[in-house]
Structure formats: C-alpha cells, structure tokens
Backbone bond lengths (Angstrom), bond angles and torsions (degrees), N, CA, C in turn:
res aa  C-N    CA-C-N  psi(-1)  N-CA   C-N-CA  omega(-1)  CA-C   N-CA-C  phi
1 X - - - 1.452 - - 1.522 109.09 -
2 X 1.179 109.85 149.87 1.930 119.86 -174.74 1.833 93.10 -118.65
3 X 1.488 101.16 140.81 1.194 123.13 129.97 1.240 146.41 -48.39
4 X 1.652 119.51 137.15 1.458 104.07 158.91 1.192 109.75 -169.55
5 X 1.379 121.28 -153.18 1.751 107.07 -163.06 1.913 99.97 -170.90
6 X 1.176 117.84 92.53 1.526 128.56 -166.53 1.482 91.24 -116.41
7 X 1.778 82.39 132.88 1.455 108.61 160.14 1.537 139.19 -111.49
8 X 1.358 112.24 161.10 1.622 117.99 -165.31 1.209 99.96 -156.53
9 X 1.470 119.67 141.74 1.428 124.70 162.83 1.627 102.74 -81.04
10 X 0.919 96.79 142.76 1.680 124.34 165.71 0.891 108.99 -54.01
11 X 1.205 133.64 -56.36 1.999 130.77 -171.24 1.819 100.53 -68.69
12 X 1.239 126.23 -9.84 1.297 138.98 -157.92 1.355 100.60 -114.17
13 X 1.382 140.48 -66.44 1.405 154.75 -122.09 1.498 108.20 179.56
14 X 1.213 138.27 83.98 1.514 121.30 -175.74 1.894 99.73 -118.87
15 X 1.501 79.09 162.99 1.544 99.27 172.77 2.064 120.69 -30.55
16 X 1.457 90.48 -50.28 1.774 100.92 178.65 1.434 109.92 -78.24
17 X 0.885 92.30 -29.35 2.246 104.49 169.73 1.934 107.34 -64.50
18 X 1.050 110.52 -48.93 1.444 110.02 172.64 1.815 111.82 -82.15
19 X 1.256 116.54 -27.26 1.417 104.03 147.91 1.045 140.17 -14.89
20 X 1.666 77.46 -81.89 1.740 108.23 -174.67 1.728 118.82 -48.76
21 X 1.427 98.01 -29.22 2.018 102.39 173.35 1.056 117.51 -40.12
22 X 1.540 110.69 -47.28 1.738 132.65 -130.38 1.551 127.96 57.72
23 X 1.226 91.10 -114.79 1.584 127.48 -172.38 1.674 104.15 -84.20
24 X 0.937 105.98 -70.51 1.695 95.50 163.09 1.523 142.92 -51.43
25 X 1.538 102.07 -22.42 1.752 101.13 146.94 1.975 81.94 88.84
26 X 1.133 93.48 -177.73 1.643 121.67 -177.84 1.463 121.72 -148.32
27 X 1.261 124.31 130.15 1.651 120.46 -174.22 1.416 112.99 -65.33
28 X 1.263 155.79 134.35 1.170 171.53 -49.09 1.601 98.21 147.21
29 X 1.531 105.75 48.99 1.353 117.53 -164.86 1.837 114.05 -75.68
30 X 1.217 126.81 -179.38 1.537 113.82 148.07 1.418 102.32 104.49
31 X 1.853 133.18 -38.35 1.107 117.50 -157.33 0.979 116.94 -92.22
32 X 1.384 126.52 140.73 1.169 140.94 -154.87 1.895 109.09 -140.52
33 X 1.593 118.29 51.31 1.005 110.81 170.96 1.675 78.16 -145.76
34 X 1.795 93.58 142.68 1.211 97.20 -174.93 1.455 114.61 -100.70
35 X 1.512 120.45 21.25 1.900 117.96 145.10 1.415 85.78 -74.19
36 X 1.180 123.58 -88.31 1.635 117.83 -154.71 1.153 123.00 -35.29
37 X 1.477 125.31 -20.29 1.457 135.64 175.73 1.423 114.11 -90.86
38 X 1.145 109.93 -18.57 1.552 121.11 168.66 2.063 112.79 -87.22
39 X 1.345 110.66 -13.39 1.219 110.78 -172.63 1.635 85.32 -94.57
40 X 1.283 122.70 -54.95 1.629 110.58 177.58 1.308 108.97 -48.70
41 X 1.302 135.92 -60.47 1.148 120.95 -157.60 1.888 104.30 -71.05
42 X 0.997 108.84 33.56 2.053 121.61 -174.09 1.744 88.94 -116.43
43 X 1.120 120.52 -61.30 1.070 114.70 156.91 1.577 144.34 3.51
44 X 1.580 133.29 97.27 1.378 140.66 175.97 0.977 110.08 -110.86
45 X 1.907 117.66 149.67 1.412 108.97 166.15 1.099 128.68 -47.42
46 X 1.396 129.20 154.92 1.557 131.53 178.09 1.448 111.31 75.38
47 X 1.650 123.40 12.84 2.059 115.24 -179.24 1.483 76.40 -78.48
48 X 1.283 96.19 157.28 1.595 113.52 135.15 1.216 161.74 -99.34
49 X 1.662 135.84 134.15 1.326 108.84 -174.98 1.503 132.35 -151.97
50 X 1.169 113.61 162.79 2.252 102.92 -153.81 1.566 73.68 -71.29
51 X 1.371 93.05 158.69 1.492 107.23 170.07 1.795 87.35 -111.89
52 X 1.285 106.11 117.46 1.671 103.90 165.77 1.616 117.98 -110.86
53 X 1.410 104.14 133.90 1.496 115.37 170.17 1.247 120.04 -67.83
54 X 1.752 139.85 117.63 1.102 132.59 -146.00 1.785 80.04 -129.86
55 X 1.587 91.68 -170.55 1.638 108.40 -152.55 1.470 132.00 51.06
56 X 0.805 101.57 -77.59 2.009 107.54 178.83 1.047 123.45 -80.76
57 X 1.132 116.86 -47.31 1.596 132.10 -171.52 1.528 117.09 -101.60
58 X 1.131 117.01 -27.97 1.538 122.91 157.15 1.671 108.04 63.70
59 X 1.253 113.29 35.11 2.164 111.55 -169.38 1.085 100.05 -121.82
60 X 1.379 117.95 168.12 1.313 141.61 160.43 1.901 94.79 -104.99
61 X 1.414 85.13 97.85 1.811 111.45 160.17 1.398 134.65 -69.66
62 X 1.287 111.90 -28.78 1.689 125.44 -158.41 1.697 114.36 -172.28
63 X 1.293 94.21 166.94 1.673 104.32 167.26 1.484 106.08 -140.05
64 X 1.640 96.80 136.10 1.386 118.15 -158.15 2.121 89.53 -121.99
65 X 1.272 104.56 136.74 1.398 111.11 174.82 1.717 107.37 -118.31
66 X 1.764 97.24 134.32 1.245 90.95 177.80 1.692 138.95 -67.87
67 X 1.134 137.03 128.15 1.193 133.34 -169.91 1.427 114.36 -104.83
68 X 1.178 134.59 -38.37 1.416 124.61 -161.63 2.248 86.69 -144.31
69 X 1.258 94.44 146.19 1.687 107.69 -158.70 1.522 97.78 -89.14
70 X 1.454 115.93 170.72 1.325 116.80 179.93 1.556 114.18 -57.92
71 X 1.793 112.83 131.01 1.357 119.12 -170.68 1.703 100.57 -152.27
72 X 1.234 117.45 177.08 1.330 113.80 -158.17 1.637 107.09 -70.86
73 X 1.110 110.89 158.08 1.731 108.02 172.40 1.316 114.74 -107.91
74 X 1.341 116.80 113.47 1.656 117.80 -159.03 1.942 101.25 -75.65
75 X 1.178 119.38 -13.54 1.906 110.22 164.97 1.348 109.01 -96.42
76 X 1.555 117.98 28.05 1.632 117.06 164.87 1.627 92.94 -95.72
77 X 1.624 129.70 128.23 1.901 106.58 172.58 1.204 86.44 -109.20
78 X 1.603 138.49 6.52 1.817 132.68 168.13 1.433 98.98 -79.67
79 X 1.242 121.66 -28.31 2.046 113.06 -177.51 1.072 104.89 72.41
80 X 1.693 128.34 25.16 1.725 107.47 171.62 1.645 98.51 -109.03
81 X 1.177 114.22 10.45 1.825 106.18 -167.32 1.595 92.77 -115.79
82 X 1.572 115.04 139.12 1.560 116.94 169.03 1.830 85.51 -122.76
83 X 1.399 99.77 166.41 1.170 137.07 152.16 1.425 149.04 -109.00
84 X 1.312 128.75 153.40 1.675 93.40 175.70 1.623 96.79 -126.69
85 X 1.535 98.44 -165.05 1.889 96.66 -165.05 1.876 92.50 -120.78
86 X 1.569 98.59 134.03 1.777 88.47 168.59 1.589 95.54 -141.23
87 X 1.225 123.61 165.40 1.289 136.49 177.20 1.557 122.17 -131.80
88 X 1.002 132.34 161.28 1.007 126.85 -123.79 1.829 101.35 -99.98
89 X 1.461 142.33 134.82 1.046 132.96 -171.77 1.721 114.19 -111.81
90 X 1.297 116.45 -63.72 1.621 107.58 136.34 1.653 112.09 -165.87
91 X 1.598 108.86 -174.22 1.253 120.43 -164.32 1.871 100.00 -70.96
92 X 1.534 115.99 156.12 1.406 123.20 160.35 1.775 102.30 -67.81
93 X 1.028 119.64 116.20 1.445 148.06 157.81 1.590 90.34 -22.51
94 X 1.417 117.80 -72.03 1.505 112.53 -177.61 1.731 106.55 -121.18
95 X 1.417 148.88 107.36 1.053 139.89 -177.33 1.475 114.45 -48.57
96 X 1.624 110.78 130.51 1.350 124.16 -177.70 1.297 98.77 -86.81
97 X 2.050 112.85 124.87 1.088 82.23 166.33 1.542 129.79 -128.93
98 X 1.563 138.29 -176.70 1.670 130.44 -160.89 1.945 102.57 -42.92
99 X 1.087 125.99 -48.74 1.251 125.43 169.17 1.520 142.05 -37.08
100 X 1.778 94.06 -37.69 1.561 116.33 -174.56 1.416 97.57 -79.55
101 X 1.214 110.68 -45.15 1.660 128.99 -173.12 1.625 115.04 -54.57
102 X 1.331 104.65 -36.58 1.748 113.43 -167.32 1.619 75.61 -97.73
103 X 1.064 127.60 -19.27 1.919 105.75 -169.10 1.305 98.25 -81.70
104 X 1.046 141.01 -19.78 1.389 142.77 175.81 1.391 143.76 -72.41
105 X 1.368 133.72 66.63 1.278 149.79 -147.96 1.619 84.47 -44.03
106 X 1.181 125.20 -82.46 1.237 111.42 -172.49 1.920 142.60 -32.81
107 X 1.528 96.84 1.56 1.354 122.40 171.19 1.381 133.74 -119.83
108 X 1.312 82.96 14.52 1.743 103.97 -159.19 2.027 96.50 -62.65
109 X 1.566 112.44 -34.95 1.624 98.14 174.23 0.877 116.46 -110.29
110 X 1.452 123.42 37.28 1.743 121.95 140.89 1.348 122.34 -58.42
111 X 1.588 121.26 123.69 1.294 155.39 -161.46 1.632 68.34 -53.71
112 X 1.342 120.74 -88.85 1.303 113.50 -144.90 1.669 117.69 -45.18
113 X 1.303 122.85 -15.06 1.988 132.75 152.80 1.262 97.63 -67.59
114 X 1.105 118.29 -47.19 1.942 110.75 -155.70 1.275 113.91 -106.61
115 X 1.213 126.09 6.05 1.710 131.65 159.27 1.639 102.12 -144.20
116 X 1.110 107.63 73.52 1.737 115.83 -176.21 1.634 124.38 -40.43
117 X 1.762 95.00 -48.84 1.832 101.44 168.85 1.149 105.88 -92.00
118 X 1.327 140.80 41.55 1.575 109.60 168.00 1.666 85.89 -75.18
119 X 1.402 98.33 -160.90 1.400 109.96 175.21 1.683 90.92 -146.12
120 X 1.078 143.29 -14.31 1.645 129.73 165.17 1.421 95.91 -135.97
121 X 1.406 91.86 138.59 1.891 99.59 -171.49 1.693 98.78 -143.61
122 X 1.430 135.61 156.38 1.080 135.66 -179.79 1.343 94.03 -87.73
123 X 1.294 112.58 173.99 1.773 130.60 -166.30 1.553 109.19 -147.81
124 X 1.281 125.76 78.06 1.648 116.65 -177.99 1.305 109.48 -31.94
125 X 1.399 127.20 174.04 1.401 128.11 175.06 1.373 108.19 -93.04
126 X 0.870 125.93 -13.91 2.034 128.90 179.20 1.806 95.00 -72.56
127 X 1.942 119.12 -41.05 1.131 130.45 175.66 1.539 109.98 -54.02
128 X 0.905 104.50 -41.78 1.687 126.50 -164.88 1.837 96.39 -67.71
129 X 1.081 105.60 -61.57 1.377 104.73 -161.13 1.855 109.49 -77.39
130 X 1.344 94.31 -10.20 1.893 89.26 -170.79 1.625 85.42 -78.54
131 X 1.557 109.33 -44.31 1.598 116.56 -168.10 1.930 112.12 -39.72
132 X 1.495 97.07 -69.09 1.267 91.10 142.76 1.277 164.81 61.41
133 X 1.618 76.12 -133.77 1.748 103.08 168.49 1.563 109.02 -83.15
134 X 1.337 121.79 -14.79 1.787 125.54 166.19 1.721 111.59 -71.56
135 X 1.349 99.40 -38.31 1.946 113.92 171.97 1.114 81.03 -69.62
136 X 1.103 167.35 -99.59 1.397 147.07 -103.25 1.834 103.04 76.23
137 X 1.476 88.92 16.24 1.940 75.48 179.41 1.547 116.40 -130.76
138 X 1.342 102.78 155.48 2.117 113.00 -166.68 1.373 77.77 -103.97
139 X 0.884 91.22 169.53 1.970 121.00 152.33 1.747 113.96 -96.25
C-alpha cells in the first residue's frame, strides 16, 4: 500500500463534502499539474490518503482511501488530465496542522514542506505514521 496527501480548499471541496459521498467516494477532479497527475496515476485501489484543507486552514482533516484508479476527468475538455475516485475512511482525531508539520524535524522531507503547491504528493510510511501519531488517530 502507498501513501499520500491531497489537497482541496474547503470553500471548493471540504472534508464534510467528501463525507457526504460515503461509500462511493468522489472524483478528485480539477488537477491540472502534471507531477500531481503523475502521482495519481501511481495510485492503487485501497492507498491511502490525508485529505488536507488548503488555503486558510492549512490541516490535515481526514483520511480518504482510494477507490476507483486513474480515469479520465470529465472538467478536463483538452483530455490530457485523469483523476481518480476515493471516499472517505475517517476524520483526524485532532487536525494536523501545515505549522505542526514544518515544526517537526522529523518531517522536514515531506513533499508537502518541499513542494508547497503541489496539490497530491506521496507520503512515506515512517511520514504516515508520525502524521498520525500528531492526529491522535489509528486506523
């Protein structure tokens, strides 16, 4: 299983918005940088990944599991961008947030410090588990 760590503004896409799907998940539509489109298409059913709230709030809110694999994105009308579909698995116990993350020597080469705008970034699993243990949340 892979890590990872996708972002969405809240006024756009929020944590209770991917809720609201369930079980059927929501397409992970819109991106249009082709690392981030190359990290989805890395992507298998069942990775996991924080869903983080970007712009304002700057946290890791939730964990979202992937459900359906990279496939076309119907608001691309050029056809070079896919998306994939994940749904929602549950909320961070306590939201981690962009601050705690950069305060943390031990996170210091998380993509999300060291490529600030991507919007989908991989997450080692040593990343994964400190993240975490800052949520206060297991699986």
């Amino acid at each position: 299983m892979n890590y990872w760590l996708m972002k969405s503004e809240p006024s756009t896409w929020s944590w209770n918005d991917q809720l609201a799907r369930g079980e059927d998940g929501e397409g992970w539509d819109g991106v249009r940088n082709h690392q981030a489109s190359n990290n989805m298409k890395a992507m298998e059913i069942g990775d996991l990944a924080f869903f983080y709230h970007s712009v304002n709030e700057k946290q890791i809110v939730g964990i979202v599991e992937v459900c359906e694999t990279y496939h076309p994105d119907p608001t691309d009308a050029s056809g070079r961008f896919g998306m994939v579909t994940v749904k929602a698995v549950k909320p961070m116990a306590r939201p981690v947030t962009l601050a705690e993350i950069k305060g943390d020597e031990r996170l210091a080469d998380m993509a999300l410090v060291r490529q600030a705008r991507l919007s989908v970034t991989p997450v080692s699993a040593a990343q994964w588990d400190i993240v975490m243990e800052l949520g206060e949340t297991s699986l």
